[in-house]
C-alpha positions in Angstrom: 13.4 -1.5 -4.1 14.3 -3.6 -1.3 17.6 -5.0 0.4 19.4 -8.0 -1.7 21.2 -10.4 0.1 24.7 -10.2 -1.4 28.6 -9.9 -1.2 28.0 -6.1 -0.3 26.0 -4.8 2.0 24.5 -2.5 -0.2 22.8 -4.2 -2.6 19.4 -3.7 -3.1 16.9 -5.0 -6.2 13.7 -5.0 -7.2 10.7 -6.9 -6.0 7.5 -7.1 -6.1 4.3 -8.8 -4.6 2.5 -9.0 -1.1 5.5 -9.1 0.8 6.6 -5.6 -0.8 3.4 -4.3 -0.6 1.8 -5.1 3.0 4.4 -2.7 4.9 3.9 0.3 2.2 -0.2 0.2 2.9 0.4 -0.9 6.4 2.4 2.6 6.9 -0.9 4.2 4.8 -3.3 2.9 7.0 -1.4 4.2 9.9 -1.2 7.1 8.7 -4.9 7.3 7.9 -5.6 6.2 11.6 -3.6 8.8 12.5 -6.1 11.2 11.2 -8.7 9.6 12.4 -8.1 7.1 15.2 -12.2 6.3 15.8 -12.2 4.8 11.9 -13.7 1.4 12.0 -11.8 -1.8 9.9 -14.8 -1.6 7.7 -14.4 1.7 7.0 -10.3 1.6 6.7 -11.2 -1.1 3.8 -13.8 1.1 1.9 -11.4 4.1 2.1 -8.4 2.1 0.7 -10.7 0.8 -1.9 -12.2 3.9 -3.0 -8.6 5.7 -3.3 -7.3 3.2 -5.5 -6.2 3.5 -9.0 -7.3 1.0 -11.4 -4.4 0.5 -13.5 -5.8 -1.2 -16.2 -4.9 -4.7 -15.1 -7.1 -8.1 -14.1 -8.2 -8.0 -10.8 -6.1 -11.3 -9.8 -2.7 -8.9 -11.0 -3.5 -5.3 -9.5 -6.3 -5.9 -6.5 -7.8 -2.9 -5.8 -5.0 -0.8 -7.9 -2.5 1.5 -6.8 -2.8 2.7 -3.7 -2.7 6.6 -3.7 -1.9 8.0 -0.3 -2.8 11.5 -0.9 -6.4 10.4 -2.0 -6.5 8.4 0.9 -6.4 11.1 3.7 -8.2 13.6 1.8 -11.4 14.1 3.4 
């Protein structure tokens, strides 16, 4: 759920795609360099990859899956 543009200013709808999704795993991978600030890309990209969960969709639709945070800074 993201702001709408609209009449009000509190409309909000739903969206979906890259745009919605880059700040949500941006904020994760912060989070996860938080933890561990000497992490390498490589190794940010393997973690995100391996916490994923396939949701049953083509690869071109879901990517890696849902990204599931609390699988992601478990160690």
């Amino acid at each position: 759920v993201s702001c709408a543009p609209g009449i009000s200013r509190r409309e909000y709808a739903r969206k979906s795609g890259t745009s919605m999704s880059t700040p949500v795993v941006s904020g994760a991978i912060a989070l996860l360099l938080s933890k561990y600030p000497d992490m390498s890309n490589v190794e940010v990209k393997l973690r995100l990859r391996e916490s994923s969960i396939d949701i049953g969709r083509p690869q071109n639709e879901q990517g890696w899956g849902l990204l599931n945070v609390e699988k992601l800074l478990k160690e």
